[in-house]
C-alpha positions, 0 to 999 in steps of 0.5 A: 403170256405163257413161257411157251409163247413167250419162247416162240414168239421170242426165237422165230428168226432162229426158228425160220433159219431153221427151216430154210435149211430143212428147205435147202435139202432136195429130198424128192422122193419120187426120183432115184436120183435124190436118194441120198437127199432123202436121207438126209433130210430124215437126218434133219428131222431126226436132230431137230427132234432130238435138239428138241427133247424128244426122246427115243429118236429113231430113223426107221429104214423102209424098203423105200424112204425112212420114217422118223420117229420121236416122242415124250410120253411124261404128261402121265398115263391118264392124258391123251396121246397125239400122234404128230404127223408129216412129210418130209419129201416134197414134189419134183420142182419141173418146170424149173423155167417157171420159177422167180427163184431157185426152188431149193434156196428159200426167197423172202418176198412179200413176207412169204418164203418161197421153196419146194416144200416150203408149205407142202408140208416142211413148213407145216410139219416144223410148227409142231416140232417148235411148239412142242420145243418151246414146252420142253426148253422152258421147263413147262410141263406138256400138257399132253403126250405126244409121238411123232412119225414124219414120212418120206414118201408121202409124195408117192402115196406112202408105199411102205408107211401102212406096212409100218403102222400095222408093224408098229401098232402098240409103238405108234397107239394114240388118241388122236392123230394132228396133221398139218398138210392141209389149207385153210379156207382163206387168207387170215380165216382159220379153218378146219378140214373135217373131211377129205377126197380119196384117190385112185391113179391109173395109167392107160397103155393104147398099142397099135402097129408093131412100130412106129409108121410112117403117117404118109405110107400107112395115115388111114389104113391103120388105127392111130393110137394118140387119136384113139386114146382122144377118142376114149378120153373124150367119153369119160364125161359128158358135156355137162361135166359128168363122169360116164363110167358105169356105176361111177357114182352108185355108192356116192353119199348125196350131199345133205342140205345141212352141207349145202348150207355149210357150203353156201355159207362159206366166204367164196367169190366166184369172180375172184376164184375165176380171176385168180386162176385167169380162166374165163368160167369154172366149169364141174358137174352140173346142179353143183357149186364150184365149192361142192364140186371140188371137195363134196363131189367125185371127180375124174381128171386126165394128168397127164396125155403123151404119145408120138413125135414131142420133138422140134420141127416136123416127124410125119409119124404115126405112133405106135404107142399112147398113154395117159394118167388119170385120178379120180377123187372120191367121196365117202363110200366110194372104194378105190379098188371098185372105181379102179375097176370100173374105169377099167372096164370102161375103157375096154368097153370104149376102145376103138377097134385097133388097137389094145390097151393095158390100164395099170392101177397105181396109189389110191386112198379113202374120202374122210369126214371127222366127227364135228363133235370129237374134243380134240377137233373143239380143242383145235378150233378153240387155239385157232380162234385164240390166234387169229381171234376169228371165228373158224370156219369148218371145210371140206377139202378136195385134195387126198391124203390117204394116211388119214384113212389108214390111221382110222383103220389101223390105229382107230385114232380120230385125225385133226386136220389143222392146216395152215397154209393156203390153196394159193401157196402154189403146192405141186406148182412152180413158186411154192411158198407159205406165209411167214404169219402163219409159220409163226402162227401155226407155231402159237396155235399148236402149243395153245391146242397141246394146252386146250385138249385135257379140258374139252375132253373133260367136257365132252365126258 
């Protein structure tokens, strides 16, 4: 085994003490209120690279939370350059009643640590900080160059991060960009994710009555604007799951029978999916399996729905105000803005008399699909396969990380999507957590890829 190897496997209760501490910080960067907890987190980020021997180790101000910067650049000018990715922000932990266990104090149960953030994505950004330790404190030449960037507010759909990229071109010019913020298909299956859901976000305002009114006095002679925003809610798709905004899917990309082979072949179970999440059927657009739908299809969700009294016992009020949030994942092709518009005036057009409404676009991002054939994607599949000695799988992925489109257009750098944690890690979600197994081999599968690039390259020219 390789002095790189040897040294992870050697210093993992080190390595785990390490990232609880990193999980200990509440670096929630939608909140005001954790601001300084932000910044200390990228102060965590920033020593670890720098303890590392990373060189040039920076904290890079933002208008909002900072970016930190690291990289070592001696494998020589004619190797490939990675550009490391992460995230260091996490999620609000609401509802904390939901919780086994205090979600900025890091529990081992059942070999897994449980933390906001603990797979989303500390726990998967730290993997490649420690592998490329374990080159740089043995005296092993790494085989690559590497730079890293570790954001703080990815979380909120990294506001100030495009910005910093078309800033920092020549700084931050790569080969290939390596994120780890993604799941593999299964428990002990290695997998890839080729290609990503694109996002857009808005906010609906319905206004009725100058004020609220008393439901008694006014209830049917005036517009209610929480039964109004029901009413265009209701009309966002049909019955059998399909969204109805006009031109909604003019530009979607048709799924070819080479992916629906793709798909049919991967290892799900219907039953078990059904089970885990305690529902009594999955439900999607018609003519699609629950795996096409969710990473292959474009989709249309309501997040979040208010409006009216919300407090204990009985108010007879009839509300003058409503609101909703809603996201769409997108496919290739599909632009954001175009659907952000779409959905607007649909909404407009589907507004009952009475009220007004007001439709506020927030973050957004494009759908991504990564070249099956590009040598840093071989090199990465061949390190998975090494460390879990399985075959690896290739998915798609429901979820949305706009990044990765932008380093496509910024950067003209190809992005490998190598995640290690699960679908079931509970992200976003009451008792976040990430196998300690694939802390440990996520570690082991980063060195080995650092190690497997210059040679598919060689190849594929």
């Amino acid at each position: 085994m390789s002095a790189p190897l040897t040294y992870l496997q050697d210093h993992q209760g080190r390595f785990q003490e390490e990232l609880f501490d990193f999980l200990r910080i509440p670096s929630i960067s939608a909140d005001p209120d954790y601001t300084d907890n932000v910044q200390d987190a990228a102060r965590f980020v920033a020593n670890q690279l720098e303890n590392a021997g990373l060189h040039n180790v920076t904290i890079e101000q933002t208008d909002g939370h900072p970016i930190v910067l690291g990289e070592h650049l001696e494998a020589g000018p004619d190797k490939p350059v990675i550009l490391i990715y992460g995230h260091y922000d996490v999620q609000p932990p609401d509802p904390l009643e939901q919780w086994s266990s205090p979600p900025f104090e890091p529990v081992i149960r059942d070999g897994k640590v449980y933390a906001r953030g603990a797979s989303d994505d500390k726990g998967q950004a730290f993997t490649h900080i420690k592998s490329v330790e374990s080159y740089l404190k043995t005296n092993t030449p790494l085989p690559v160059n590497v730079k890293f960037i570790i954001e703080g507010e990815e979380e909120i759909g990294s506001p100030n991060l495009v910005p910093f990229l078309k800033k920092h071109k020549e700084r931050l010019a790569c080969d290939m960009v390596l994120v780890s913020d993604t799941a593999m298909f299964a428990k002990d299956t290695p997998s890839i994710t080729y290609g990503l859901r694109g996002l857009t976000y808005l906010e609906v305002e319905v206004t009725g009555p100058n004020r609220d009114l008393h439901s008694g006095v006014y209830g049917g002679g005036v517009q209610n604007p929480v039964n109004a925003l029901c009413e265009m809610i209701a009309k966002l798709k049909d019955e059998t799951g399909i969204v109805q905004v006009p031109g909604f899917y003019d530009a979607v990309r048709p799924l070819s029978e080479k992916e629906r082979k793709a798909y049919a072949a991967l290892p799900f179970d219907q039953d078990a999916y059904n089970s885990q999440l305690e529902i009594p059927e999955a439900f999607g657009e018609s003519g699609y399996s629950t795996l096409e739908r969710v990473s292959g299809r474009p989709s249309l969700d309501v997040n979040g729905i208010w409006g009216g009294y919300q407090g204990k016992g009985a108010k007879t009020v009839l509300p003058a105000k409503a609101y909703a949030k809603i996201s769409a994942r997108l496919v290739p092709d599909q632009e954001p803005i175009e659907i952000f518009k779409k959905i607007e005036s649909y909404l407009h057009q589907i507004a009952p008399p009475g009220v007004s409404i007001h439709v506020t676009e927030h973050h957004g991002g494009h759908a991504v699909l990564v070249d099956l054939d590009f040598y840093g994607l071989k090199a990465a599949a061949a390190a998975f396969k090494e460390v879990y000695q399985k075959e690896v799988l290739f998915a798609r992925e429901g979820g949305s990380i706009p990044i990765v489109a932008d380093f496509s257009k910024t950067l003209g750098a190809t992005t490998i999507l190598m995640g290690f944690g699960l679908n079931t890690d509970s992200i976003h979600s009451p008792n976040e957590h990430f196998h300690l197994a694939d802390f440990e081999r996520g570690m082991l599968t980063s060195a080995r890829f650092f190690d497997l690039v210059e040679s598919y390259r060689k190849d594929e020219s």
